[in-house]
C-alpha positions as CSV (number, residue, x, y, z in Angstrom):
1,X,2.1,21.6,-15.2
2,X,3.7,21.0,-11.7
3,X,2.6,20.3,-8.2
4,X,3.2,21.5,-5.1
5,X,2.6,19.0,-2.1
6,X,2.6,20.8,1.6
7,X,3.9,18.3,4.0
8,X,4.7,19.7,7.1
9,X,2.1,19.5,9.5
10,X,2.1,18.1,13.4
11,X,-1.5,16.4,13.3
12,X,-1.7,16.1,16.8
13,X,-5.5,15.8,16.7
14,X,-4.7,12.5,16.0
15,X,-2.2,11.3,19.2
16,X,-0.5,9.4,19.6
17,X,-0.8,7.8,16.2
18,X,0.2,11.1,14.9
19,X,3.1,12.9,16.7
20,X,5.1,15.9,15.8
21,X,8.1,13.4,15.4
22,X,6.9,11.8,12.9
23,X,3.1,12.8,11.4
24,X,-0.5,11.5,10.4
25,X,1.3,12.2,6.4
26,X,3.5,9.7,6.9
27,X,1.5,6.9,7.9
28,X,-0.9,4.8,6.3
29,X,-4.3,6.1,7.2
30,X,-5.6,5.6,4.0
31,X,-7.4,2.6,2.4
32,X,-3.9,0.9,1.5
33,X,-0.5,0.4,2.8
34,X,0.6,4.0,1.5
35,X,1.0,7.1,3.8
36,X,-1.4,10.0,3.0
37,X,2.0,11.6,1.6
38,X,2.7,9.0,-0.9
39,X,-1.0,9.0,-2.1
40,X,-0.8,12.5,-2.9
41,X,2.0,12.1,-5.0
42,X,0.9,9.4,-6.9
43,X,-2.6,11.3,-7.2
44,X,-0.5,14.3,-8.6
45,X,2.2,11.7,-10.7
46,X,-0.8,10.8,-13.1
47,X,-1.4,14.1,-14.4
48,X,2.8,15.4,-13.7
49,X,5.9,14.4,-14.5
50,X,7.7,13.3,-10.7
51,X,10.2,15.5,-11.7
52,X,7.8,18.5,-11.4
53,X,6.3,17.8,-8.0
54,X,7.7,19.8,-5.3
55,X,6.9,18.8,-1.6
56,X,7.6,21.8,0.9
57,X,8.1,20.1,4.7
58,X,9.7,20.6,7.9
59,X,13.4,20.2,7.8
60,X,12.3,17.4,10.5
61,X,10.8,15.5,8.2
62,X,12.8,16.3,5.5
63,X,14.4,12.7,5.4
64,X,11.8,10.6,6.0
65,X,9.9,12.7,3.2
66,X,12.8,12.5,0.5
67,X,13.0,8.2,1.7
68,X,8.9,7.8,1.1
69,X,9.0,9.4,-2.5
70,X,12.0,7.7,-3.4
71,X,9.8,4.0,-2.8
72,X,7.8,5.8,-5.7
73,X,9.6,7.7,-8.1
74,X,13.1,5.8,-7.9
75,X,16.1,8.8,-7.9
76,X,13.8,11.2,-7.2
77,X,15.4,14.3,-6.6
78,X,16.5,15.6,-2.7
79,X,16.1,19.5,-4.3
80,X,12.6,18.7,-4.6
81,X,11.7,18.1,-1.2
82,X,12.1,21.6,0.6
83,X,12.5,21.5,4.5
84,X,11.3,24.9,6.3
85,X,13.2,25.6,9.3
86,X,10.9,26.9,10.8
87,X,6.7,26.8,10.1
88,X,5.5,29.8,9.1
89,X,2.0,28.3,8.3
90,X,1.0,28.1,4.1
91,X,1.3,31.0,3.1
92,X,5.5,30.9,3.1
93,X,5.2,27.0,2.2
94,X,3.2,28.2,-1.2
95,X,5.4,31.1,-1.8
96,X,8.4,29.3,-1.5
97,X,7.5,26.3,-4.0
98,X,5.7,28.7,-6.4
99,X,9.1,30.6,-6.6
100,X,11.5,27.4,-6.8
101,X,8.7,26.3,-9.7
102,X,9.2,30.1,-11.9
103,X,13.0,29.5,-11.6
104,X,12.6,26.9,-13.9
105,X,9.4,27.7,-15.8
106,X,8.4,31.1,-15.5
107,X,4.8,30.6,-16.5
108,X,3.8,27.5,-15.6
109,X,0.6,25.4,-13.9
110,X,0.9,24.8,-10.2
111,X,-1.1,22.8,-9.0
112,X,-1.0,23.3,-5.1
113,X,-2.5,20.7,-2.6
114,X,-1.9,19.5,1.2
115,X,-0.7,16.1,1.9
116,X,-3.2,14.7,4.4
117,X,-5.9,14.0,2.6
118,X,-8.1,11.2,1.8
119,X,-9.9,11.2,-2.1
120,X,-12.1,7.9,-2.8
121,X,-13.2,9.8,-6.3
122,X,-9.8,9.7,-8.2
123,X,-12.2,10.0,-11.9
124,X,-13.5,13.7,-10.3
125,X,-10.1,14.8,-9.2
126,X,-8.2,14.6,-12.4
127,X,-11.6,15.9,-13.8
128,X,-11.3,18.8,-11.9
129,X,-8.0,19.6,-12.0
130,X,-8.1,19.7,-15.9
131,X,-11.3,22.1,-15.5
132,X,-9.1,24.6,-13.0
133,X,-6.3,24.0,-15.5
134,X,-8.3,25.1,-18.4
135,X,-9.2,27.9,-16.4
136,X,-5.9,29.2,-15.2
137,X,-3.6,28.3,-17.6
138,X,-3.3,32.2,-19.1
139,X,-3.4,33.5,-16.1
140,X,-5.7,33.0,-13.4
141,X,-6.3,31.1,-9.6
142,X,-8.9,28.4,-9.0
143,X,-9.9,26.6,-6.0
144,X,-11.4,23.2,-6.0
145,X,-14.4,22.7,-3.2
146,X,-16.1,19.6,-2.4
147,X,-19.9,19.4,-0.9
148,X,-20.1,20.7,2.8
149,X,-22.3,17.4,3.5
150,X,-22.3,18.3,7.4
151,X,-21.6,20.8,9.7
152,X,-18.3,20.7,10.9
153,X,-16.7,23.7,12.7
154,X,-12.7,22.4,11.9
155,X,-12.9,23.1,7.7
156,X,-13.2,26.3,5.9
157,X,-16.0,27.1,3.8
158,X,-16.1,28.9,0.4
159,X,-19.1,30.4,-0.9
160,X,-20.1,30.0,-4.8
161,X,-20.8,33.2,-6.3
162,X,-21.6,33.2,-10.2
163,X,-21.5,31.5,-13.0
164,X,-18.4,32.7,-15.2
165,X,-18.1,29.4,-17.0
166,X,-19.5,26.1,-17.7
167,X,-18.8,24.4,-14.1
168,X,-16.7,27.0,-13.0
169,X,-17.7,29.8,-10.2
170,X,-16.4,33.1,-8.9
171,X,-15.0,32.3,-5.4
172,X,-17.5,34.9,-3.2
173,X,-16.7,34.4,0.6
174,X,-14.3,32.6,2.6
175,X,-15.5,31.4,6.4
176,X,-12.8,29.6,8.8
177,X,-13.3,26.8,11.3
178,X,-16.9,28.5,12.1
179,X,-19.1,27.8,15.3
180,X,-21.3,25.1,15.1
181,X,-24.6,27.5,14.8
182,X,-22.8,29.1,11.7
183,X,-21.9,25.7,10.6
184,X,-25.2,24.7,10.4
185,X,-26.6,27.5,8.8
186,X,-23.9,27.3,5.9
187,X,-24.6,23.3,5.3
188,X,-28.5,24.7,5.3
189,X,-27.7,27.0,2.8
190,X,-26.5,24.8,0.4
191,X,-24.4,27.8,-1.2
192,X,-21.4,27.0,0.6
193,X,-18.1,24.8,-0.3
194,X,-15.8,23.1,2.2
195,X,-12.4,24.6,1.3
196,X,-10.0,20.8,0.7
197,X,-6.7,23.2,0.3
198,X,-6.1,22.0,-3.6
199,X,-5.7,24.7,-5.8
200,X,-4.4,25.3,-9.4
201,X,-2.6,28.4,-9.8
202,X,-0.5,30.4,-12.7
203,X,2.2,30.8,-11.2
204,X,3.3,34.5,-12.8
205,X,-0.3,35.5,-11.4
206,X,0.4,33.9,-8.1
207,X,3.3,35.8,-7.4
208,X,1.7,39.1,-8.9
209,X,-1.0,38.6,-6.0
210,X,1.7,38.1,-3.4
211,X,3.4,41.0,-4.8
212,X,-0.1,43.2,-4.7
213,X,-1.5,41.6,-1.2
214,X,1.3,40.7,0.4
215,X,4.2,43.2,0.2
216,X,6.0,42.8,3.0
217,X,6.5,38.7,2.9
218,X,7.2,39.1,-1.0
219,X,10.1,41.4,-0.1
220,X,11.5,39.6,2.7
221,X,12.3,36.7,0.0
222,X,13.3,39.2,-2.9
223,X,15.4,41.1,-0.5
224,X,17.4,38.1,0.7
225,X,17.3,36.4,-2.4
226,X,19.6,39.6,-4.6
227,X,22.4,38.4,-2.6
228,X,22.5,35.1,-4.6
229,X,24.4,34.8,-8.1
230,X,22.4,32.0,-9.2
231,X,19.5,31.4,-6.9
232,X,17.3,28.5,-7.9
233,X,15.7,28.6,-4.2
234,X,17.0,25.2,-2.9
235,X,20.0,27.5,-0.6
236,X,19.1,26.2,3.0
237,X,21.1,29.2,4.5
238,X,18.9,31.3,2.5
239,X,15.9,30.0,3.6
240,X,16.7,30.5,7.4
241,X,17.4,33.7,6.9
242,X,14.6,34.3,5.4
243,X,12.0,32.6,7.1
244,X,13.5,34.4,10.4
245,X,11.8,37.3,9.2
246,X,8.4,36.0,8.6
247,X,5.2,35.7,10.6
248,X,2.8,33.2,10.4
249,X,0.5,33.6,7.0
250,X,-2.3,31.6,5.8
251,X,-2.6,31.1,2.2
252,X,-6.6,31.8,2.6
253,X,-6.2,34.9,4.8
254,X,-3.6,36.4,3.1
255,X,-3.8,36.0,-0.5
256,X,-7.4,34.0,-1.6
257,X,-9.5,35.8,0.8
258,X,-8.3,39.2,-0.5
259,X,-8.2,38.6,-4.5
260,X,-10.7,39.4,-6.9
261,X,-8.9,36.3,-9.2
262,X,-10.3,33.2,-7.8
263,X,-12.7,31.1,-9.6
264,X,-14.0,28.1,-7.9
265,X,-14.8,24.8,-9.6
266,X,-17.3,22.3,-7.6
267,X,-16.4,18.7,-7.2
268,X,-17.5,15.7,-5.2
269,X,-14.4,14.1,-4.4
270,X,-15.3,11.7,-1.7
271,X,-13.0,13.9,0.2
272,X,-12.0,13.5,3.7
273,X,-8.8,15.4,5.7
274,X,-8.7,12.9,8.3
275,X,-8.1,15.5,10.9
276,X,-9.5,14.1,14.0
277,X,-10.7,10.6,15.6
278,X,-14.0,11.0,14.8
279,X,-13.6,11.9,11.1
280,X,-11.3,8.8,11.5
281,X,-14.6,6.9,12.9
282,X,-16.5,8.8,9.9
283,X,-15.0,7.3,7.1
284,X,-14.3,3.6,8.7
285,X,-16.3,0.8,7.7
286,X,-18.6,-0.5,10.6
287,X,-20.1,-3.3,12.0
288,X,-24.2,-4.0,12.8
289,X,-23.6,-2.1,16.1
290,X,-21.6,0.9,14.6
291,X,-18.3,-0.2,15.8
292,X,-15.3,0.7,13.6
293,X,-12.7,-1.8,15.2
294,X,-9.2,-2.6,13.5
295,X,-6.3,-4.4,14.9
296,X,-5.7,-7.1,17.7
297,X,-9.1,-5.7,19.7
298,X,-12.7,-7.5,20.5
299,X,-15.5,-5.9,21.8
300,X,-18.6,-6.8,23.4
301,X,-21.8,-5.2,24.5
302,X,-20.1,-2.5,22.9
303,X,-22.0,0.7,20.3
304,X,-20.6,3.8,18.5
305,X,-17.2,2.9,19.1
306,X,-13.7,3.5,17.4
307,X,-10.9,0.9,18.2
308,X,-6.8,0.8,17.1
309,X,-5.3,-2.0,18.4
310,X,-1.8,-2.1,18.0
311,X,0.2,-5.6,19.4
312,X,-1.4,-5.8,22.4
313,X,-5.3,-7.6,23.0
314,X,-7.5,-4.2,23.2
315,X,-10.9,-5.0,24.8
316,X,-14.3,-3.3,25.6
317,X,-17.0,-4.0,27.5
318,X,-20.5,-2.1,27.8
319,X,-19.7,0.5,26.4
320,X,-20.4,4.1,23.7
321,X,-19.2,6.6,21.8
322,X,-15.6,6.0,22.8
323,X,-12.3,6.5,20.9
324,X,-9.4,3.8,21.8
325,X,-6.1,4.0,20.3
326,X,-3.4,1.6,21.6
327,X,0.4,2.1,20.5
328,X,3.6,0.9,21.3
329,X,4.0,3.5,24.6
330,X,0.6,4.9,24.7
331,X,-3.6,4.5,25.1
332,X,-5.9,6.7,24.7
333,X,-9.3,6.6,25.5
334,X,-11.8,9.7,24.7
335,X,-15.0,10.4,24.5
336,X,-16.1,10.9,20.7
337,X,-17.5,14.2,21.7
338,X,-14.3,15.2,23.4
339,X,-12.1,14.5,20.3
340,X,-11.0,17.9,19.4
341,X,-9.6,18.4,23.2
342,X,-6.5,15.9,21.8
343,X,-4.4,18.7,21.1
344,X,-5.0,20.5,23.9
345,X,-4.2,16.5,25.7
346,X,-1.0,16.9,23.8
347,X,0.0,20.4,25.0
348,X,-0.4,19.3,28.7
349,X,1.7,16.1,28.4
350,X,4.4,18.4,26.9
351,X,5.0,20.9,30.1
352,X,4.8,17.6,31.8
353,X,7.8,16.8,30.0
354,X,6.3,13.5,28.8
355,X,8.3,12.2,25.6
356,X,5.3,10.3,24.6
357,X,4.1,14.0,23.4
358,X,6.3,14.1,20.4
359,X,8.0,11.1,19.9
360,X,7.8,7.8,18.6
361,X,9.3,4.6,19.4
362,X,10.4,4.1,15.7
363,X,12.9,7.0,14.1
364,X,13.1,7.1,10.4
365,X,16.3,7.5,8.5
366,X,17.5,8.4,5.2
367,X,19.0,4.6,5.4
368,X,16.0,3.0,7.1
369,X,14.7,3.3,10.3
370,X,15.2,2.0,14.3
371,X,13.0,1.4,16.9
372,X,14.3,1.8,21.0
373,X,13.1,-2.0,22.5
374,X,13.8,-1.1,25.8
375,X,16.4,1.0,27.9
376,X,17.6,1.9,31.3
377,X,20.6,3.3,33.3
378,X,23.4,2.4,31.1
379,X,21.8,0.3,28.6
380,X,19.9,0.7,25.5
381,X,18.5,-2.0,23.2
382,X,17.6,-1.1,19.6
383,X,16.3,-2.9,16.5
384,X,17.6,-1.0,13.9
385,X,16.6,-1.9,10.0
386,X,18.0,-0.5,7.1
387,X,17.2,-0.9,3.5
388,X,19.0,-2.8,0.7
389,X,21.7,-1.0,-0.6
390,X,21.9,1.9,2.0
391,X,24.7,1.8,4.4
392,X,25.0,4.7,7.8
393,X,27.9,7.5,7.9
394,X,31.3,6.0,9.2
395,X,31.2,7.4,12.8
396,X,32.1,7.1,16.1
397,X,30.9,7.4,19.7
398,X,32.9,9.0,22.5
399,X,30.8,7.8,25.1
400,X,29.0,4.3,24.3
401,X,29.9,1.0,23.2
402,X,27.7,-1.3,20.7
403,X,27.1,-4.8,20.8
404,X,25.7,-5.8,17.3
405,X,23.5,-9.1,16.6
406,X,22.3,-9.7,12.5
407,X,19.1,-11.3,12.7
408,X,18.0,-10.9,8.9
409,X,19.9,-10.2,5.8
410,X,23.3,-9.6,4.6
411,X,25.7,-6.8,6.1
412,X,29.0,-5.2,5.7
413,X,30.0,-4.1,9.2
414,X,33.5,-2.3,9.2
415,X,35.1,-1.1,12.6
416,X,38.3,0.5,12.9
417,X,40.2,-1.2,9.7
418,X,38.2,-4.3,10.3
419,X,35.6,-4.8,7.4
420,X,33.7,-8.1,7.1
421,X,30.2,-9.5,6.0
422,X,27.9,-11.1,8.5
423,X,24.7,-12.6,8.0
424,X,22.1,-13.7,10.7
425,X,23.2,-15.2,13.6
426,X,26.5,-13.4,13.7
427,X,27.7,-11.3,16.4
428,X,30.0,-7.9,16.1
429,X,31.2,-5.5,18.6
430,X,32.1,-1.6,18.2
431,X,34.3,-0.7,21.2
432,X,33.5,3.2,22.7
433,X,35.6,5.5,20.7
434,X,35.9,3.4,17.6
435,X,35.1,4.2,13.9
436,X,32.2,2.2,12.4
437,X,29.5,1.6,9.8
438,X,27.0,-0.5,9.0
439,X,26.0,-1.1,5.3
440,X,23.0,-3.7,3.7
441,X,24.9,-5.4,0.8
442,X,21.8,-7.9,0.4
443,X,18.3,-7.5,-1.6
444,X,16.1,-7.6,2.0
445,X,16.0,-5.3,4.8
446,X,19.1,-6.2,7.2
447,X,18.3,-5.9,10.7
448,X,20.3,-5.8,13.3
449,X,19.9,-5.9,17.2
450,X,21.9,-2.9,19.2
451,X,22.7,-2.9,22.6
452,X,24.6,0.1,23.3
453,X,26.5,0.8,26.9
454,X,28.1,3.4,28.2
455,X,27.8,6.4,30.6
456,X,25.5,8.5,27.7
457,X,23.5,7.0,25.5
458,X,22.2,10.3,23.6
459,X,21.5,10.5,19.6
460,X,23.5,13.7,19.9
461,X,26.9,11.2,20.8
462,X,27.9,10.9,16.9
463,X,30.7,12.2,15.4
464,X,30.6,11.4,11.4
465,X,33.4,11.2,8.9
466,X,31.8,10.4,6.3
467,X,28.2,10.2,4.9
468,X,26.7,9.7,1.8
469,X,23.4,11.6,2.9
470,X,25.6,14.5,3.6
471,X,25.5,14.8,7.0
472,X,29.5,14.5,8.0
């Protein structure tokens, strides 16, 4: 059996926590300290080998994705973590991974399933997974579908049609993000499945539905893919040419809607995409008044609310049915009513050119991570932190110099032919136009205080020579 994690999402229903930069599956909006990617994986990990899980992402978040797995599955392999381009929506994203998966087992399990997602019954997903295994594992597609408990008009709904095994349905009728009237009537119904996106395919009759429903995108990938020897689907050049080609697919509308294939297997999974603030509010524990309220925030006189603090005292007076969500460089405050208009929020600050749209104040690294503390004309102040045993390319920078302060751990610093190590309290400086790297030699996260200066202070200003993330 493999899996199949889909990872590239923007979830910008959930700004600014969430930000195309770096997304709601990366961070921790789970019950623990894990991101809702690595939670997946180790979901998947206790049924597969972490050899055969796949993650298809952005090329974005390619780094940050290969750096989270690794914290779980040590040496985890980079040519499992496939970066799109471009996004293409699911449809590509499956096709893609279920081909990389046939190259090296042609008729094997997938087991296919998005990233952000929340599960509190772990017991009925393995259960079910086994059931859709049994089901598929000579050639078949299943779809797992949890209780519609509510309306909601953001899920998809699949309708349970008969009875062609114990526990196990033929998948009748697929609805998408309907309006709340049909919403209700489907929840009323009691006939009708929310749709979680995990599914457990065979992967030969996978790609004989792609082949039979969807032609032209199955071709685009066979066409390009003749021109390689030896393709085992992990060519990045490939891939762009490839994906230049496509059109946005969804999985549902293109293949699952369309086959006669699918079986659907019920299960209540506790299940929860965390797709907006008040599915956020939903699932949070509350207080006497109905106040979810986490972080450095205290209300009073206040009902129905939902409040992320972040380092800053968040407080609230008189009032209801609000959202609040504090970051480093941004608030909002929404109606609970009004949370689906975030995205369109988002869209607005972006032709108003507002960074705050996308980015975040912390930038993750295949070596660690920095964070931008404050800047201004001709100066820019970083924290950067990088992980124990990692080390950033040997570069240079034709327009800035860097001041560098250690403030925890142990660090190789090299400059020009200078190479030393500095612990906390030491002081190094990188002159504009010089070769440098810095490198953790310790067993803790090194941190070091930048101040760069010059007359451009852009991420694009790096020339590298060498790089053991293969980036020179």
């Amino acid at each position: 059996m493999y899996g199949l994690i889909l990872a590239g999402g923007a979830g910008t229903r959930l700004w600014p926590l969430s930000r195309s930069a770096y997304p709601k599956q990366l961070l921790p909006l789970g019950n623990g300290k894990q991101s809702l990617l690595q939670s997946a994986f180790q979901r998947l990990a206790r049924l597969i080998e972490p050899e055969h899980i796949i993650t298809v992402t952005s090329r974005a978040y390619e780094a940050a994705v290969h750096a989270q797995l690794q914290e779980l599955a040590p040496g985890f392999s980079e040519h499992n973590v496939l970066g799109e381009p471009i996004g293409r929506d699911s449809a590509p994203a499956v096709l893609w991974g279920a081909l990389r998966v046939a190259h090296r087992q042609a008729d094997a399990t997938l087991v296919v399933m998005w990233s952000d997602q929340m599960i509190r019954n772990e017991k009925a997903f393995d259960q079910a997974l086994e059931k859709a295994y049994d089901t598929v594992r000579d050639g078949g597609l299943a779809a797992v579908g949890v209780p519609a408990n509510r309306p909601s008009t953001m899920l998809g709904y699949i309708k349970l049609g008969r009875e062609v095994d114990k526990g196990v349905f033929q998948a009748e009728q697929f609805i998408e993000k309907p309006d709340r009237v049909t919403a209700e009537r489907l929840v009323a119904e009691e006939s009708y499945l929310w749709n979680p996106g995990i599914f457990v395919f065979n992967v030969r009759t996978l790609l004989e539905e792609f082949e039979h429903h969807a032609p032209t995108m199955m071709g685009h990938f066979r066409e390009h893919a003749r021109y390689l020897k030896d393709n085992d689907w992990t060519s990045a050049e490939l891939i762009e040419r490839i994906y230049a080609r496509l059109s946005r697919q969804s999985i549902d509308y293109l293949l699952l809607e369309k086959t006669d294939r699918l079986r659907l297997v019920p299960a209540d999974l506790g299940w929860s995409d965390l797709g907006t603030w008040d599915e956020m509010y939903f699932q949070a524990p509350k207080d006497a008044r109905g106040n979810a309220v986490s972080g450095n925030a205290i209300t009073l006189e206040t009902q129905n609310t939902y409040v992320r603090a972040g380092k800053r005292l968040i407080t609230t007076v008189g009032v209801e049915g609000l959202v609040v969500i504090d970051t480093d460089d941004a608030v909002l405050v929404c109606d609970m009513s009004h949370v689906q208009d975030v995205k369109q929020l988002v869209e607005h600050l972006k032709e108003r050119g507002r960074p705050e749209a996308d980015c975040v104040t912390e930038t993750v690294r295949p070596w660690g991570s920095y964070a931008i503390l404050q800047e201004g004309p001709g100066f820019k102040v970083k924290l950067i932190e990088v992980q124990p045993h990692q080390k950033l390319s040997l570069q240079m920078h034709n327009h800035r110099a860097e001041h560098w302060v250690v403030v925890q751990g142990r660090a190789r610093l090299t400059c020009r032919e200078e190479v030393g190590e500095y612990g906390a309290n030491d002081y190094f400086y990188v002159p504009q136009g010089a070769k440098h790297r810095i490198e953790n030699v310790g067993e803790e996260p090194l941190r070091i205080i930048e101040v760069q200066q010059g007359g451009y202070l852009g991420e694009d200003d790096i020339v590298r020579f060498e790089d053991v993330y293969g980036r020179a």
